[in-house]
C-alpha positions in Angstrom: 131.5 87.6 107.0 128.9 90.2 106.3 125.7 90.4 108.0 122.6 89.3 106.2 120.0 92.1 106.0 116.7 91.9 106.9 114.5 92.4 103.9 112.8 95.8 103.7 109.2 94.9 104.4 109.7 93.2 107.6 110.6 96.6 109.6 107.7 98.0 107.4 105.3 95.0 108.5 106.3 94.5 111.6 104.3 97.1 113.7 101.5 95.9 111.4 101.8 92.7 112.5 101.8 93.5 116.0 98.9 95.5 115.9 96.8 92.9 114.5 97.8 91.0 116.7 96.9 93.1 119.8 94.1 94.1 117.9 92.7 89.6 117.4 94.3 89.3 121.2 91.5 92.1 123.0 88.4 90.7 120.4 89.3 87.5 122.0 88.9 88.7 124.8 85.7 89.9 124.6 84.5 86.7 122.6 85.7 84.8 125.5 83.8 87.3 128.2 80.3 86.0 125.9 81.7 82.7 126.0 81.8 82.9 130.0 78.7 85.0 130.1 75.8 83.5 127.5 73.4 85.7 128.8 74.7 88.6 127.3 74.0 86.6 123.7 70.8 84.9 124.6 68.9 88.5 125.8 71.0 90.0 122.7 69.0 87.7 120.0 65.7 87.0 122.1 65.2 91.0 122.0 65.1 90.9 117.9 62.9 87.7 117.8 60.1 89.1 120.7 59.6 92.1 118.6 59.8 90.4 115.3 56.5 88.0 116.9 55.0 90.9 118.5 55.1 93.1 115.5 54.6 90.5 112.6 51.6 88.7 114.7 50.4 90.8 116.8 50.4 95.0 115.4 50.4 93.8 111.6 46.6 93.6 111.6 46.2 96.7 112.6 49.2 98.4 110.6 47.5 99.6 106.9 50.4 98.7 105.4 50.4 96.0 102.7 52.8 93.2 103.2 53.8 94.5 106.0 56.5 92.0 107.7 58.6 92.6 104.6 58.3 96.2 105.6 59.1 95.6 109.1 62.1 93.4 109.0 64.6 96.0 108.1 63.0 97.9 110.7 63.9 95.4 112.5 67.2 94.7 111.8 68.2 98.3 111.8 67.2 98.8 115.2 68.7 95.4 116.5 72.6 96.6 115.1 72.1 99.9 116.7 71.0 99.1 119.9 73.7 96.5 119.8 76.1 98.6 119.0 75.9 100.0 122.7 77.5 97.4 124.0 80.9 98.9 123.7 79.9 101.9 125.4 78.9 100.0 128.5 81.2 97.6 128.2 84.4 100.4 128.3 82.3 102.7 130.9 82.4 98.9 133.3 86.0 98.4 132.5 87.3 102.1 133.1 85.0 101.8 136.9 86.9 98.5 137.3 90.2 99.9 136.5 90.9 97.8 133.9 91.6 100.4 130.7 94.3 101.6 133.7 96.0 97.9 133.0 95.7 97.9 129.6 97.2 101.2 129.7 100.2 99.4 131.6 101.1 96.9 128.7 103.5 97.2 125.6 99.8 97.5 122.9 98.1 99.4 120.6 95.4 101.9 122.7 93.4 101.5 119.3 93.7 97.5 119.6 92.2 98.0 122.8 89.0 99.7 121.1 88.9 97.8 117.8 88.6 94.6 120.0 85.7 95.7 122.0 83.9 97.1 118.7 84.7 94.0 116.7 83.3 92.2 119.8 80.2 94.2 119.3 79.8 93.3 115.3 80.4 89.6 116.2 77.0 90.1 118.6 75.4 92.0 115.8 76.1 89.2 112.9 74.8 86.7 114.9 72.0 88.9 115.9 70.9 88.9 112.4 71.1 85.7 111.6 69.0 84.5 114.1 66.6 87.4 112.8 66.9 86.3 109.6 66.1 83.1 110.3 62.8 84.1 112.2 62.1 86.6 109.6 62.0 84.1 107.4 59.4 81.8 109.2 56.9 84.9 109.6 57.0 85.3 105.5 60.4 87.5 105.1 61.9 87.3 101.6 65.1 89.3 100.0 63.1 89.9 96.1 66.5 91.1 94.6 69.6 89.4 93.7 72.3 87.8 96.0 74.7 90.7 96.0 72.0 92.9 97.0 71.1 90.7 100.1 74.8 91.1 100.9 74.8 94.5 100.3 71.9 95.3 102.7 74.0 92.8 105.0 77.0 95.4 104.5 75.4 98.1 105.1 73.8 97.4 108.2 77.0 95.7 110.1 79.3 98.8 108.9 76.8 101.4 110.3 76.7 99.3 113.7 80.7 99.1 113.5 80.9 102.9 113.2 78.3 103.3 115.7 80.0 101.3 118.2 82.9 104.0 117.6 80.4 106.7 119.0 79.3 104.6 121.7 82.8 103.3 122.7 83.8 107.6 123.4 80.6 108.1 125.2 81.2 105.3 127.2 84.2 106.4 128.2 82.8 109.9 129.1 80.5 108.8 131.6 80.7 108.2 135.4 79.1 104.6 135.6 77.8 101.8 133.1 74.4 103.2 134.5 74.7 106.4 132.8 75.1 105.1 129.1 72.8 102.6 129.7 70.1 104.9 131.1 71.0 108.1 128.0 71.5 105.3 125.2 68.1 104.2 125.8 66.5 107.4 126.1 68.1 108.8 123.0 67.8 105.5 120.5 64.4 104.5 121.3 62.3 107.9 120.1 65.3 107.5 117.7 64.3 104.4 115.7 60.4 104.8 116.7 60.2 108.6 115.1 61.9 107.2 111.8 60.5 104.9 108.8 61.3 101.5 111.1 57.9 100.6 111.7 55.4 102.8 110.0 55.4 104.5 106.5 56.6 107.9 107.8 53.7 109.9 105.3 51.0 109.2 107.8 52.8 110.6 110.6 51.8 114.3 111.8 54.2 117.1 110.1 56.3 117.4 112.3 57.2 114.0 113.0 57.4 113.6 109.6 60.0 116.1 108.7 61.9 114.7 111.9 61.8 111.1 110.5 62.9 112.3 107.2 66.0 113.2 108.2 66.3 110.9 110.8 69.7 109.4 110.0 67.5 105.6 111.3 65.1 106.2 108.0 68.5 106.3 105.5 69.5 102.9 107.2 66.4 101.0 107.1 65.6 102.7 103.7 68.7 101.4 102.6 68.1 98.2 103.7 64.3 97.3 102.3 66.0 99.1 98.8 68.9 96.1 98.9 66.5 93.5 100.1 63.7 94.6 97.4 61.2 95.5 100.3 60.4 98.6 99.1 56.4 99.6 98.7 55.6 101.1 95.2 52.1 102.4 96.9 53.9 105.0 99.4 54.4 108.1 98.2 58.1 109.2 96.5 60.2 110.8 99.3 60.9 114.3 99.3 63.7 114.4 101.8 67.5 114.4 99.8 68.3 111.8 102.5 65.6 109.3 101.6 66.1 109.7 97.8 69.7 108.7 98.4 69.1 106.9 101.3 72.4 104.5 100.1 74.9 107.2 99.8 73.5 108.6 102.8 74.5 106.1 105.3 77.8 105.5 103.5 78.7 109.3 104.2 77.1 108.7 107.8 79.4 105.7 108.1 82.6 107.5 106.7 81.6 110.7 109.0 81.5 108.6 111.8 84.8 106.3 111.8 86.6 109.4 110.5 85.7 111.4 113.2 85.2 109.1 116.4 88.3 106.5 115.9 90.9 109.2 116.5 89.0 110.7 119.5 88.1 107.5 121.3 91.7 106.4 120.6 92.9 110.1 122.4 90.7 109.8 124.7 91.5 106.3 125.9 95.0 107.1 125.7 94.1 109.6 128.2 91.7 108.6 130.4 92.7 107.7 134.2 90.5 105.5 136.7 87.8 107.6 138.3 
């Protein structure tokens, strides 16, 4: 009696298979670890909402900007997916000091399910994020003026530039001695980031030199990208000269393409790599 063989696709699929599975098995994990540790969420969204308030009801009188929270929001949102997007980094600098990438290390996976869990935890804190932005955005007088696939569109854009991000962060986080460090140099490097940029003033009435930073300020192309899916763009500013800003779209789709292409294989390397410290 001869042997039945197994179809072609299954040997093909197989590893596949198993690496999405490894890949859903470490993002549950990391759902779970919000699950057993809300705070991490609450400050996550309260964060957005205190400076959506502050900025919409407190500084808009004194910003000369007309209709000014649909300027801010993407402001807004582009700083709340970066920022979040740190999260991995911290999260793989805690588990390399607590020895756990040296167990994961130890099991029959994927190193690169390892990472894609902890940066698709990071986009599940990110779409929340903004939804919960959105929402409060849209009791301060937010309002998408273009059409549906736009709004998703500036949706798209936003989440993939924080997934790639998270790549970044997940290497540097990894890099470092102690959650401390990333915590301390992310925060020093993406605040004058997203401040010196278009977030949350027109960048034409900064000084010169500000202003040819924030031109090419990779922050600008995001949240440019955004108001120009959401139809928040301001007809009154002046036309931007940077290349960046007149193609802010295609910008931050190279940025994003730059980004995974470059930082997937070396954080995978490096994780398959890295010992406890």
């Amino acid at each position: 009696m001869t042997a039945v063989s197994q179809p072609a696709f299954e040997s093909v699929g197989s590893p596949l298979a198993q690496f999405v599975s490894d890949g859903w098995i470490a993002t549950r994990r990391n759902l779970i670890k919000i699950k057993r540790v809300p705070e991490i969420l609450v400050f996550t969204i309260l964060q957005p909402i205190m400076f959506v308030l502050l900025f919409s009801q407190v500084y808009a009188g004194a910003m000369n900007v007309p209709d000014y929270v649909n300027f801010l929001m993407a402001g807004i949102f582009a700083q709340t997916v970066i920022f979040g997007s740190t999260f991995s980094g911290a999260a793989m600098a805690q588990d390399l000091k607590d020895g756990i990438i040296d167990r994961f290390r130890t099991l029959p996976m994927s190193p690169a399910a390892v990472l894609i869990g902890r940066t698709n935890g990071d986009l599940v804190i990110n779409s929340i994020s903004m939804l919960i932005m959105m929402g409060t955005g849209w009791v301060v007088g937010w309002r998408v003026t273009t059409s549906f696939w736009g709004f998703l569109g500036g949706v798209g854009v936003l989440l993939l530039f924080s997934y790639s991000f998270s790549w970044v962060m997940a290497l540097l986080g990894m890099s470092v001695r102690s959650p401390e460090v990333i915590n301390n140099a992310s925060f020093m490097i993406l605040f004058p980031l997203t401040f010196i940029s278009n977030a949350f003033v027109p960048i034409h009435t900064m000084p010169e030199v500000l202003k040819n930073i924030a031109e090419w300020n990779p922050v600008s192309a995001l949240v440019e990208s955004a108001r120009l899916l959401f139809g928040n763009t301001n007809p009154e500013f002046p036309e931007p000269t940077a290349w960046t800003l007149q193609n802010p779209i295609v910008t931050v789709i190279i940025g994003i393409v730059v980004m995974l292409v470059i930082f997937v294989p070396l954080s995978v390397r490096k994780f398959a790599s890295v010992s406890s410290r």
